[in-house]
Every structure is written in structure tokens, then in C-alpha cells.
C-alpha positions in Angstrom: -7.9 4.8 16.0 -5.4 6.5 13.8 -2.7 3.9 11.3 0.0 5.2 9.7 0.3 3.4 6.2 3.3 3.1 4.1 2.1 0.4 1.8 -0.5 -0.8 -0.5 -1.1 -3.5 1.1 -1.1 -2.3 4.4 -3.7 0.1 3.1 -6.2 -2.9 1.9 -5.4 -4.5 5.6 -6.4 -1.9 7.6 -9.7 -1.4 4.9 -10.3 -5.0 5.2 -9.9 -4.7 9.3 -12.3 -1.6 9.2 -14.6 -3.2 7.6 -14.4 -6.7 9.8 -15.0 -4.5 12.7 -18.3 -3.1 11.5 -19.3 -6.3 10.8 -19.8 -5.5 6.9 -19.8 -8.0 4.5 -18.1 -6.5 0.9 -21.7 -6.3 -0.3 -22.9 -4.7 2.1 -20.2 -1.6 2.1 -20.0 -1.7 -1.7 -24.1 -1.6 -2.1 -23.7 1.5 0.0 -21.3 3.9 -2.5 -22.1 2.1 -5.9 -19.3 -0.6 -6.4 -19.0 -4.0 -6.8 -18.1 -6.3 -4.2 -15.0 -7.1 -6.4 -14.1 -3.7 -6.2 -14.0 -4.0 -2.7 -12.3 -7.5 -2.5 -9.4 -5.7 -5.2 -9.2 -2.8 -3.1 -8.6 -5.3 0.2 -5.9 -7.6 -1.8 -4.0 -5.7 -4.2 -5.1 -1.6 -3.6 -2.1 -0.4 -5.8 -4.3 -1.3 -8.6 -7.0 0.2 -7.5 -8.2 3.9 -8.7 -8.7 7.2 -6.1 -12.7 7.3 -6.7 -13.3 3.7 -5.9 -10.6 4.2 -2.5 -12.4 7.3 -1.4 -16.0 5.6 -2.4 -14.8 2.8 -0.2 -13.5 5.2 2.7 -17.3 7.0 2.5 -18.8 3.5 3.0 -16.7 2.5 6.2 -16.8 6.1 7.5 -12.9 6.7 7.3 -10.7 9.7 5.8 -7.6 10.2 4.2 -5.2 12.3 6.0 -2.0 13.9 4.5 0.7 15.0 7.0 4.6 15.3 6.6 6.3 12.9 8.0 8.2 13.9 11.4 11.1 15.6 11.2 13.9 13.6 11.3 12.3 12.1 8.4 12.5 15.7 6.2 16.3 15.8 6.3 15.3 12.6 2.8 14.1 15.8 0.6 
């Protein structure tokens, strides 16, 4: 399933929904990249905080990507 995100904090939803899927306790995805589970609790509550190597350590653990796309077109008229 894709999500379109536009926020922070509807980044650290959708990690901390990822994550509830797999049934993954923040130790247990943190454990598997190297971070702390306060990394991942920060990363869940306030990602704008947060920096690109713990996101993209956190996005290894729960098997996700990053994607960057333009935004449809009616949306490119804003440049």
C-alpha cells in the first residue's frame, strides 16, 4: 500500500502504523538497524526532528522506501 505524506507527522503515523502491522515492538525494529528505541519513539512522535540516517535506518528495518515523484499536474502550475 502506497501513502502520500505531506507532513511530519503524518510521516511518524504511517511509521508507527507500519510498524503496528508487523507486530514490531520499537525494540525490536530499532535492534535491527542500530538505534535506540527512543529513536524510534522520536521518529513516531515528532519526525521533523528527526535526522535522514536514522529515517532511512528506520525505513530498512520496516522494509519501506522513500519515493520522490512530482506532484500531479495541476499541482505544477505553484512553481
Amino acid at each position: 500500500m502506497e501513502n502520500t505524506i505531506h507532513t511530519p507527522r503524518q510521516l511518524g503515523q504511517i511509521l508507527k502504523g507500519q510498524r503496528s502491522t508487523r507486530h514490531l515492538t520499537q525494540a525490536e525494529v530499532a535492534t535491527r538497524v542500530g538505534l535506540l528505541p527512543k529513536t524510534v519513539s522520536k521518529l513516531e512522535r515528532d519526525p521533523d526532528t528527526a535526522t535522514l540516517e536514522s529515517l532511512f535506518k528506520l525505513l530498512s528495518s520496516l522494509q519501506l522506501e522513500l519515493v520522490v515523484r512530482p506532484k500531479p499536474s495541476s499541482s505544477a502550475s505553484e512553481w
